[in-house]
C-alpha positions as CSV (number, residue, x, y, z in Angstrom):
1,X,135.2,121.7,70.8
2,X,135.5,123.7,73.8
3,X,133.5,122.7,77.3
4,X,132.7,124.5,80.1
5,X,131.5,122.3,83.1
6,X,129.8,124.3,85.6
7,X,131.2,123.3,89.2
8,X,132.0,124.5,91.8
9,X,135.1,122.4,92.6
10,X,136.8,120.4,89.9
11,X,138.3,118.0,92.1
12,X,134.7,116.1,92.5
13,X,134.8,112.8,91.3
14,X,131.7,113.5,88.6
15,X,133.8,116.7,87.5
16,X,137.0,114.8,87.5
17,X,135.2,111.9,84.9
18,X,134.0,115.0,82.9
19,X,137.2,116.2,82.5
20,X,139.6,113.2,81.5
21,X,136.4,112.2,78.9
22,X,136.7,115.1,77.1
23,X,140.1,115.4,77.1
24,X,140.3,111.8,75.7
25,X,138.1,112.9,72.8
26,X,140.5,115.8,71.9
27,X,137.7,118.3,73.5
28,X,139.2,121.9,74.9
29,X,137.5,121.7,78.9
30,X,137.5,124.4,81.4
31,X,135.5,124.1,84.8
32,X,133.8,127.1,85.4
33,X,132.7,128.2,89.4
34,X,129.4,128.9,88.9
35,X,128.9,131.4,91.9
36,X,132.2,133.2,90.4
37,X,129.9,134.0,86.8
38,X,128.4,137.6,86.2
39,X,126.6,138.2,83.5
40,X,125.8,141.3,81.1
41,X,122.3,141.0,80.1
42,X,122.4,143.4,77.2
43,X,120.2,142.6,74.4
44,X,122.5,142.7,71.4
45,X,125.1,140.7,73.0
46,X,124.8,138.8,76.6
47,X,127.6,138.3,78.0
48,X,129.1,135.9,80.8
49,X,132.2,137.0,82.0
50,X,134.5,135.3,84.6
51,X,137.6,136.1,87.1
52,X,137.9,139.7,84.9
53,X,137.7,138.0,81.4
54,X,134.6,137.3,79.3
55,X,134.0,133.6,78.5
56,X,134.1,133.7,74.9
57,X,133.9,130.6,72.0
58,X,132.5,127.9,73.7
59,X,130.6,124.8,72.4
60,X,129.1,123.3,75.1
61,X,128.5,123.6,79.2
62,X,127.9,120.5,81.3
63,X,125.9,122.3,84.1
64,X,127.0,120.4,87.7
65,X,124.8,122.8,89.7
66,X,124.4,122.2,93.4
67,X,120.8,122.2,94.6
68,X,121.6,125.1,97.4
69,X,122.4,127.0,94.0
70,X,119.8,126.1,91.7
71,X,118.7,129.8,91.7
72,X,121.9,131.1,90.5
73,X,123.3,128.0,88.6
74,X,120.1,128.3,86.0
75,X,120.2,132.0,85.7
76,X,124.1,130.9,84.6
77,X,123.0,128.2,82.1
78,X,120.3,130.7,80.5
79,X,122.7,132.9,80.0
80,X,125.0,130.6,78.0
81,X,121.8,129.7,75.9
82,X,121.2,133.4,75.3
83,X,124.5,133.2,74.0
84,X,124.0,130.4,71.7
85,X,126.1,127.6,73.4
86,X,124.3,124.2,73.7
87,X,123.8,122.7,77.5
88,X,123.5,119.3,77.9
89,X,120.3,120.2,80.6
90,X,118.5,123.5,79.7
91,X,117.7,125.4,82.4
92,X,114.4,125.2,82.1
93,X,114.2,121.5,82.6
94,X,117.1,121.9,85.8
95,X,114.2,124.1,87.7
96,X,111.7,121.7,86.7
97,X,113.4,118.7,88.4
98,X,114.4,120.2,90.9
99,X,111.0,121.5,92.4
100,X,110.5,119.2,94.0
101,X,106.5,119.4,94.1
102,X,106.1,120.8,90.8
103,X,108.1,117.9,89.1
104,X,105.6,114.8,90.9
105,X,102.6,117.3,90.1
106,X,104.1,116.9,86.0
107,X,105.0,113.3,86.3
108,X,101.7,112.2,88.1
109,X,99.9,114.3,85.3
110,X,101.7,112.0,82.7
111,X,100.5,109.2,84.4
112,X,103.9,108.4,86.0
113,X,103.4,106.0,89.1
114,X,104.5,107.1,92.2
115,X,103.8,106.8,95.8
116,X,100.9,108.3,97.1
117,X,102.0,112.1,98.1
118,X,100.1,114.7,100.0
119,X,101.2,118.4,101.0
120,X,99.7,121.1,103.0
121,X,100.1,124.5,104.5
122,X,97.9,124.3,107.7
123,X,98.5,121.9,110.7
124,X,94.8,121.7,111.1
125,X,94.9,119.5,107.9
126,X,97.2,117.0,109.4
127,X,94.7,114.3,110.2
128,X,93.3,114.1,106.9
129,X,96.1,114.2,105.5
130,X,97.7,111.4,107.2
131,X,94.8,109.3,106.3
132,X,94.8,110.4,102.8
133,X,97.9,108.8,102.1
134,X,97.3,105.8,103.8
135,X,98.1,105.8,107.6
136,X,101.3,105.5,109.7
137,X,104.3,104.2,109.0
138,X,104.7,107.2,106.5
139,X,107.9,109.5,105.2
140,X,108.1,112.9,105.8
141,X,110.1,114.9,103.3
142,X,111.3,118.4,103.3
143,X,110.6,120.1,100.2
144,X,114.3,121.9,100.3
145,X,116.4,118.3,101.9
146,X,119.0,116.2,99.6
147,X,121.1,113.3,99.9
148,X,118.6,112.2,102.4
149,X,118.4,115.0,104.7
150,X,115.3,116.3,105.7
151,X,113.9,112.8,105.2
152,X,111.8,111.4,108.3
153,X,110.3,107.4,108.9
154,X,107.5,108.1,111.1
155,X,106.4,104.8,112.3
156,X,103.2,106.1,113.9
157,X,100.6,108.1,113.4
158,X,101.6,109.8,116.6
159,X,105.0,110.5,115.9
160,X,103.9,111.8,112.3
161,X,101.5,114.1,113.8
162,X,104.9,115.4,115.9
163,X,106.9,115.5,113.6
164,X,104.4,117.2,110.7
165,X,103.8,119.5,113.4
166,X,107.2,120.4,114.2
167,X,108.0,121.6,110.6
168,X,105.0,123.5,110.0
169,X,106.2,125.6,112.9
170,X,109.3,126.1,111.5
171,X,107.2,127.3,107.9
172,X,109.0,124.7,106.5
173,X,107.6,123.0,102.9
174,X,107.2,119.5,103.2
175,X,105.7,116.5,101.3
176,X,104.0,113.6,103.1
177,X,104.2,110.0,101.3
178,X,103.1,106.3,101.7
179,X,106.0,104.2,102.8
180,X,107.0,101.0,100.7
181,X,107.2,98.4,103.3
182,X,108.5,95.7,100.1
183,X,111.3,97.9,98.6
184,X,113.4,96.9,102.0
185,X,115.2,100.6,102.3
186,X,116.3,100.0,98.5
187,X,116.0,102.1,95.4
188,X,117.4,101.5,91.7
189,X,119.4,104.5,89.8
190,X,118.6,104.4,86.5
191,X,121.3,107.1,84.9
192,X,119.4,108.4,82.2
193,X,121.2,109.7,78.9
194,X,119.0,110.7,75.6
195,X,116.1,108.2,75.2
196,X,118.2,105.2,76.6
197,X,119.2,104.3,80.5
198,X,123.1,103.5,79.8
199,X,123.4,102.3,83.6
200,X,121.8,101.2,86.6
201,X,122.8,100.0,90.3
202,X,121.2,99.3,93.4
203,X,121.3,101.0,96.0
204,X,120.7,99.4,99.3
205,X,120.3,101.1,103.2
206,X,122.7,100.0,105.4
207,X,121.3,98.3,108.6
208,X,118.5,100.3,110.7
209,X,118.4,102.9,108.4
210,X,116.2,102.9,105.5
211,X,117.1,105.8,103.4
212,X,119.7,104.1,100.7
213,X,121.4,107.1,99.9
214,X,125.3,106.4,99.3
215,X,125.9,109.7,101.4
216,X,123.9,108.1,104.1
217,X,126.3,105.2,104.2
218,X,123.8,103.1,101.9
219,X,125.7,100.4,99.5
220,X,125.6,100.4,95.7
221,X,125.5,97.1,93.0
222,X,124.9,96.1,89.7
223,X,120.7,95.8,88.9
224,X,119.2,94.4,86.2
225,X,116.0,96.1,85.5
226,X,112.8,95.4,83.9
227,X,111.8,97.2,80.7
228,X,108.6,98.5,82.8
229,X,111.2,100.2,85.0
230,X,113.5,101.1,81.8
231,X,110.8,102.7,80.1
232,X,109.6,104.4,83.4
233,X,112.7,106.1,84.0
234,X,113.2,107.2,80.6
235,X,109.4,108.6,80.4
236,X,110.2,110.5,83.6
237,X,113.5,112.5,82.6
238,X,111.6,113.4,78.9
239,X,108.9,114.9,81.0
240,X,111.4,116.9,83.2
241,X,113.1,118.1,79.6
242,X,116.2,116.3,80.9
243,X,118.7,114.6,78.6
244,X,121.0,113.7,81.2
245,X,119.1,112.3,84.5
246,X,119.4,109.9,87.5
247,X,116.0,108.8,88.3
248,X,115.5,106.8,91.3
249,X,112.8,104.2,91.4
250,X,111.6,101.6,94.0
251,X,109.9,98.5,93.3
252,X,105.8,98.1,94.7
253,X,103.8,95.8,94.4
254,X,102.1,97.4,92.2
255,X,105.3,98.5,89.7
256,X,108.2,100.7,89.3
257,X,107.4,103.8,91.4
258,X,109.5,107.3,90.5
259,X,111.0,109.2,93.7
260,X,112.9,111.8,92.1
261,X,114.4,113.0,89.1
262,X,117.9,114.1,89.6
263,X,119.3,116.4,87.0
264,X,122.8,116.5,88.1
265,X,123.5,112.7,88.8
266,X,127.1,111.9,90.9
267,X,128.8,109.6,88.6
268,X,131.4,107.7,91.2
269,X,128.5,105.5,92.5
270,X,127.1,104.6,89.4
271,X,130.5,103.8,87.6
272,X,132.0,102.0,90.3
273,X,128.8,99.6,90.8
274,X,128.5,99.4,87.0
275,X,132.0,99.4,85.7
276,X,130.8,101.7,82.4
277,X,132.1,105.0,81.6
278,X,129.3,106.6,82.0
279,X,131.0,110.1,81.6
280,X,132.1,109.0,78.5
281,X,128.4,108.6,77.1
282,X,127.7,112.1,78.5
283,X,130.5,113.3,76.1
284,X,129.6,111.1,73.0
285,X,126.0,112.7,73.8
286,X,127.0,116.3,73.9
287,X,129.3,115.5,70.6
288,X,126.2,114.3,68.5
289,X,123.8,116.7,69.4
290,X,126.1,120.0,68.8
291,X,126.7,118.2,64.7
292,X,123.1,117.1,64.5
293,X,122.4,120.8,65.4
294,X,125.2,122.4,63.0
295,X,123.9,120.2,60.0
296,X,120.4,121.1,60.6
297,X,121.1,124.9,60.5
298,X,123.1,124.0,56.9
299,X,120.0,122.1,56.0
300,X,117.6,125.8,57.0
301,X,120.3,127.9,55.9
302,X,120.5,126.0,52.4
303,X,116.5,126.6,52.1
């Protein structure tokens, strides 16, 4: 078959995995930039092309879409499903997840369990909001942050009030949530593939910090999970649409709480901690679903 993964530098290590997977399955890849696409919306036959040439015959796409270019990177995808080629996450379901208000609105409507969240437009909300998520210590989280920017510990109700304050007046989006005093700065990523979680590590905060982000110098290990927290974080990625996911959980008191659904999961951490090939699955994935697909048009054609 013949891939296109959608990056914008193939020398990552999640685009590198990608890559040598295919390959190894005797699969024709090219990494597409995806600010470098234009497309030709015409009705009878869209069109991406790419560095002067259309991109013509392809299978599949593996979108690896930044979240500074979420707007552009789905308007890429769509276009390759105008065009009939299968992506492994439809656009759709990439917007979803990465809205970041609109995807806990969805999984709290599903009866996902989460930590309490509030957000608000007006600062003369601010005290009711802080008590309507229980009270200081609390996390303050920017709407637009990832790998842990934008992500604020206030330990009192005073320097919440600050720091809401502070990005209101810079009209910034943000989302205000309980803080998990037992989860001990850790989270688990659960890698997400189909209706099964192939992988999982721990990923731990270093010292004085308690976002455990690996980009935030945060430390990563095998987990065994529960099949309340399996089932959890296969539930949330089929709500976001998502066949391929990393959804991070943190362990309550009260159960497996979701903090986000990623839809385009790094791969280094999870492999290294884990030891599976993980891009591998992704692959074998792709594979299934593009024959399932071609038999079940035989199967229509036929009737």
């Amino acid at each position: 078959m013949k891939v296109a993964i959608l990056s914008r530098n193939a020398k990552l290590y999640s685009t590198r995995r990608l890559i040598e997977a295919g390959e190894a399955r005797g699969h024709e890849v090219q990494v597409v930039d995806t600010l470098r696409c234009y497309m030709n919306m015409a009705t009878h036959k869209p069109t991406i092309h790419y560095k002067g040439k259309a991109l013509e015959g392809f299978d599949a796409v593996i979108p690896r879409i930044g979240a500074s270019i979420t707007f552009y990177g789905t308007a890429v995808v769509r276009q390759f499903e105008m065009m009939g080629v299968y992506s492994v996450n439809e656009s759709v379901a990439i917007s979803r997840s990465r809205d970041k208000l609109r995807s806990l609105q969805l999984l709290s409507r599903k009866g996902i369990g989460m930590p309490v969240t509030g957000f608000a437009h007006s600062p003369d909300e601010i005290p009711d909001l802080i008590d309507m998520v229980g009270g200081a210590p609390l996390v303050i989280k920017l709407l637009e942050g990832t790998q842990g920017i934008g992500v604020v510990l206030a330990d009192t109700r005073k320097v919440a009030e600050s720091v809401i304050e502070a990005f209101l007046g810079l009209k910034a989006n943000i989302l205000i949530q309980e803080y998990i005093a037992e989860s001990s700065g850790a989270d688990i990523r659960c890698l997400v593939i189909g209706d099964k979680v192939v992988a999982a590590m721990k990923r731990q905060a270093k010292p004085g910090e308690f976002r455990s982000n690996l980009h935030r110098g945060g430390s990563a290990t095998l987990v065994k999970i529960t099949p309340e927290e399996r089932a959890t974080a296969v539930r949330a990625a089929r709500i976001m649409g998502l066949n391929v996911a990393g959804v991070d959980l943190i362990r309550s008191n009260h159960g497996a709480l979701v903090m986000e659904v990623n839809s385009s999961p790094g791969l280094e951490g999870i492999e290294s901690a884990t030891g599976k090939d993980v891009a591998g699955m992704i692959i074998s994935f792709m594979e299934k679903k593009i024959i399932d697909g071609k038999a079940s048009s035989r199967t229509v054609g036929k009737g």
